[in-house]
N, C-alpha and C positions, 0 to 999 in steps of 0.2 A: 777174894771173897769166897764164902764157905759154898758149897753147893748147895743148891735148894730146890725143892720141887719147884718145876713151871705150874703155874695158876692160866688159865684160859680165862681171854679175853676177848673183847671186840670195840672196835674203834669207832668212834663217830666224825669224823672232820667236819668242820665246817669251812664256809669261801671266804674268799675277803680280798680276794688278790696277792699283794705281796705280802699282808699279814699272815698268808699262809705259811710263813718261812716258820713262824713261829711253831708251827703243828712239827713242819721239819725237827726243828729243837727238840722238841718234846719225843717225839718215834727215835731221831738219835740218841737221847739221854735211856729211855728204855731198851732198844735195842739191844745197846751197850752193857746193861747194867744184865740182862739176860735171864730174867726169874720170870717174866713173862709169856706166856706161847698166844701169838697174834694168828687168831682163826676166823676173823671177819675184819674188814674192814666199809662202812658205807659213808661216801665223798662227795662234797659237790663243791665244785669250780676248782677253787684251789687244792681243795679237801678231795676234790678227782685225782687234779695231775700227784698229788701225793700219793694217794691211795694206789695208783696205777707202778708210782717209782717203787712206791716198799711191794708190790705183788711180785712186780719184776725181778727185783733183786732179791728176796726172799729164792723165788723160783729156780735163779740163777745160781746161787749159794748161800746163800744162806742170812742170819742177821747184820755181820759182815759186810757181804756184797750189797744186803740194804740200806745199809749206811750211806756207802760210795753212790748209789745209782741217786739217790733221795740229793747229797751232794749235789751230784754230776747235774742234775737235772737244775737244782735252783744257782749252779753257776754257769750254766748253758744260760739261763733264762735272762741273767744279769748282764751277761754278755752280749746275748741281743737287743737289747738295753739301750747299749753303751751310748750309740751314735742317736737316739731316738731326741726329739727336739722336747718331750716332756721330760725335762730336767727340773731340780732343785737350781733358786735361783740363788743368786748369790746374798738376798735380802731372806732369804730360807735359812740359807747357809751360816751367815752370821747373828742368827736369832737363834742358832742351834737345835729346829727343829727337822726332822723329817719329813715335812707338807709341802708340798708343790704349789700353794695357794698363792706365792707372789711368781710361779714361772708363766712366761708368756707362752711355752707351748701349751701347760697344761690350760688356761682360760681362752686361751683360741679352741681348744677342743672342746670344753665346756661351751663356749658359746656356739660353734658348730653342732653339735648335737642335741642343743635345742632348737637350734632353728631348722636342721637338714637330719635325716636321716641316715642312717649309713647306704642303704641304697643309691643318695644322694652325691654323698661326700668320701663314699667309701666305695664306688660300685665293682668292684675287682675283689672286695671283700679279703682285703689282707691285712693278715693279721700273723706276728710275728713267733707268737707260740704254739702258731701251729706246726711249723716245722722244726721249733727246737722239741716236743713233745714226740713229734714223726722219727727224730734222729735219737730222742734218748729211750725211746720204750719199746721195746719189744712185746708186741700184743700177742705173740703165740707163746711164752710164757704165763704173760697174764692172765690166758685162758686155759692155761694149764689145770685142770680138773681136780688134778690132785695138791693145788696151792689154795692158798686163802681166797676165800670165798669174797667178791668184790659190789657193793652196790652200788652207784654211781645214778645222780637223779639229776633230771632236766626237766623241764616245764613244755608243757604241749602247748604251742601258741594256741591251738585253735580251740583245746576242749578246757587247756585252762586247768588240767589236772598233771598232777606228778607223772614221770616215766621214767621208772628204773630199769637201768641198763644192764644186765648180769652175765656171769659166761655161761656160756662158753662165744656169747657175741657182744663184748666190749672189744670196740675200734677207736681209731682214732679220732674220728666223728662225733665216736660217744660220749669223750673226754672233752671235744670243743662244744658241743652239743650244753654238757652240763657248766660250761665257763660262757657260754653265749652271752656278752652283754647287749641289751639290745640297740642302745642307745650308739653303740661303736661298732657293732659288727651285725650283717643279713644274720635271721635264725639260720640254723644247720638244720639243712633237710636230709631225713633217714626213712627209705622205705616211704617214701609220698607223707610223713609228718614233720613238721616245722618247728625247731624246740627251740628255746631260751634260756639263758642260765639257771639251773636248780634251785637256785637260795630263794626263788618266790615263792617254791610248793614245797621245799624240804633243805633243810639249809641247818645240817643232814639230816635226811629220812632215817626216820628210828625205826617204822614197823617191820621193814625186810632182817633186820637187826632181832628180832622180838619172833617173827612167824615162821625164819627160816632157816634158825642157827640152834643149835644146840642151846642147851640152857649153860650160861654165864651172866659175865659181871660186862656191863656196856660202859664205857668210860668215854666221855663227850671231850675233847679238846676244842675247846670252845675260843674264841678270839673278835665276837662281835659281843662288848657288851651287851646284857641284862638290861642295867642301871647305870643311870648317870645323875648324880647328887644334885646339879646344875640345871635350872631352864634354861636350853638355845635360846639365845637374841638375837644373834646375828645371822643372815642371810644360809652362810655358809654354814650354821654350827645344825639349822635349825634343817636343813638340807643330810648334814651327817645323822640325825638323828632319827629321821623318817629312813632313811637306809639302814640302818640300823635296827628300827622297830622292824618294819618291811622285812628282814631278811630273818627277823628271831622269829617272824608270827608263826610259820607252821611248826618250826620246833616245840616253841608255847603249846601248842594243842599238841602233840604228842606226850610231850613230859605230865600234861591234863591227864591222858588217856593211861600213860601209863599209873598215873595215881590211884584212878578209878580202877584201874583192874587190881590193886590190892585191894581196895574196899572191896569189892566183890569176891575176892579169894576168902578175905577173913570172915564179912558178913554172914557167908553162905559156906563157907567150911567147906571148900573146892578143894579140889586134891591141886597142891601147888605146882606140881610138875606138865600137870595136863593144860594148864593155860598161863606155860611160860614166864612163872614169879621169876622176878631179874633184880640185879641189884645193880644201882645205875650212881656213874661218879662223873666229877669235873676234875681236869686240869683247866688250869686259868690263870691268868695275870692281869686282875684287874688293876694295875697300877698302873701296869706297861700301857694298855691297850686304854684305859679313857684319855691318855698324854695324846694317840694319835688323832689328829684327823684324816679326813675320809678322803680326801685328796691322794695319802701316804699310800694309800692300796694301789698306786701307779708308780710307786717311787720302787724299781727294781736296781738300785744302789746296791753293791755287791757288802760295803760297809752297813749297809741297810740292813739288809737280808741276815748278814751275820749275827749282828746286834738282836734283830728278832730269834735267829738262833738260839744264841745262845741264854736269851729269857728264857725258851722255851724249855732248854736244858734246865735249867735252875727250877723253873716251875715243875717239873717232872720230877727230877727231886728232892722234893721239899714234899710234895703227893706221895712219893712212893715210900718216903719214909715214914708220915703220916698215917696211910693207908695200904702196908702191902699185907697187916693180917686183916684189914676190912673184907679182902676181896675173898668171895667166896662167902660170907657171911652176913654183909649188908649193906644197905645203900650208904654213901656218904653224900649224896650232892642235896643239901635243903633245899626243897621244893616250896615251904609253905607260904613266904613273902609275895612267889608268885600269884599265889591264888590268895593274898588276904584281903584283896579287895572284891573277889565272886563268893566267898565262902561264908558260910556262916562262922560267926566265932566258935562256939562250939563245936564245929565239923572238922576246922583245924585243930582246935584245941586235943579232939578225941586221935586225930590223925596223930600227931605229935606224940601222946602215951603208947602209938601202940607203933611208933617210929618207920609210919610207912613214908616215902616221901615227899608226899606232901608235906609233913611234919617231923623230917626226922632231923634233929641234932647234932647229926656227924660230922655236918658239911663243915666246910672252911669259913 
């Protein structure tokens, strides 16, 4: 491949458990492909322990060593896995999907954590990736000043508001802090506050993305459906669905805000540079990702994890060939379906002509 200028970027992750493999996919198809320079990354839950492997290994040597560490990390994790009683059951197995929803570990645990708490049923609070994340990361790299720049967001239990975690004081805390479920594990307590997994107040936070980086191109790898074509009927579908809504809403309102601040740019003839005009993209594989259910974010099957792998590869480039002279010039990710039910028709309509994202046409 010809040499090419690196384009700066920044990442958005979002969680989802072991659909985070997928994100994996995608940071290794980029990585590799190397016309990228990654100057931010902002993670939460899985989109942490990600974000945390590529600072690391970036730190360490380079895109390379980020590969290996992003690896190393989601074959640690599969590993501690192995012996775990929430398994695919063998009615999973032979229907050929990757849901847990006929294992008897995983509906013991579902039934346990409605009725008991993890203080209850958990009270030693163990939890098995916190020591594969203890042995694969190295946080004095990751706090290395002179790496990319890391935001990592966890949910304040008490005030109910986001907390991003940034260096030069991302720990290991920081990283369980933002994976916190509550329903399976006590909040992580940091400095006398109580946190929960991030995907309730930012699932990822865009703003630290927007007020604290350089002006670039934000590229969202995205893995918890939007849209879903189907109403849930059933117990379980209608369960993955509120999870799902739940874990997009604060995204929703940022991708809002960032809309509006083009209307304000253009409205008012603001000088672009001074209030952070960005051009914001998706990778995605909505095909891959409405097959799963919500069950499958516990399924850390090494066959699993792969599989999400290597969609993510694929989805990266199919994007990057798409969009690698977008970046730098404009948004690709359409915005306006979101808002076509708050918006006036006419207010998208105008958005659309003058291809801010609320209404721009680029998207996929």
């Amino acid at each position: 491949m010809a040499a090419q200028a690196h384009k700066p970027i920044k990442f958005a992750l979002q969680g989802g458990g072991a659909h985070g493999a997928f994100s994996w996919g995608v940071l290794d198809y980029l990585l590799e492909d190397g016309r990228l320079q990654i100057e931010a990354v902002s993670g939460t839950s899985a989109g942490a322990m990600n974000a945390v492997a590529l600072a690391d290994g970036m730190a360490a040597g380079g895109p390379a060593e980020a590969r290996q560490r992003l690896r190393d990390f989601w074959s640690a994790t599969s590993a501690a896995a192995r012996f775990s009683p929430i398994q695919r059951s063998p009615i999973d197995i032979m229907m050929g999907n990757w849901s847990l929803d006929y294992s008897p570990g995983f509906l013991l645990m579902e039934y346990f954590s409605e009725v008991f708490s993890p203080y209850d049923f958990n009270p030693f609070d163990f939890n098995p990736l916190r020591e594969v994340v203890a042995a694969a990361i190295d946080f004095g790299r990751v706090n290395d000043a002179g790496g990319i720049k890391l935001f990592l967001t966890a949910t304040n239990v008490r005030t109910g508001r986001p907390k991003i975690f940034r260096q030069p004081d991302i720990t290991l805390d920081s990283v369980m802090a933002s994976a916190c479920l509550p329903f399976l594990f006590k909040a992580v307590e940091i400095d006398g506050a109580a946190y929960w997994d991030g995907g309730y107040m930012g699932n990822p936070a865009l703003f630290p993305l927007v007020d604290e980086c350089d002006l670039g191109d934000v590229v969202l790898i995205q893995i918890n459906p939007f849209y879903r074509p189907d109403i849930p009927r059933t117990a379980g579908d209608i369960r993955n669905r509120l999870n799902e809504i739940t874990f997009n809403a604060s995204l929703f309102k940022e991708l809002r805000s960032l809309a509006f601040l083009w209307e304000i740019i253009h409205h008012e003839n603001l000088e672009r540079e001074r209030y952070r005009d960005i051009h914001v993209h998706a990778i995605h594989d909505a095909e891959t990702m409405l097959a799963l259910r919500m069950s499958s974010k516990l399924n850390a099957e090494w066959a699993f994890l792969t599989y999400l792998r290597d969609r993510g590869r694929a989805a990266a480039a199919d994007w990057l060939a798409k969009h690698y002279d977008d970046l730098g010039a404009r948004s690709t990710l359409d915005l306006s379906w979101v808002f076509a039910e708050s918006l006036k028709p006419a207010h998208l309509a105008e958005g659309a002509a003058r291809n801010y994202p609320i209404g721009s046409a680029a998207g996929d």
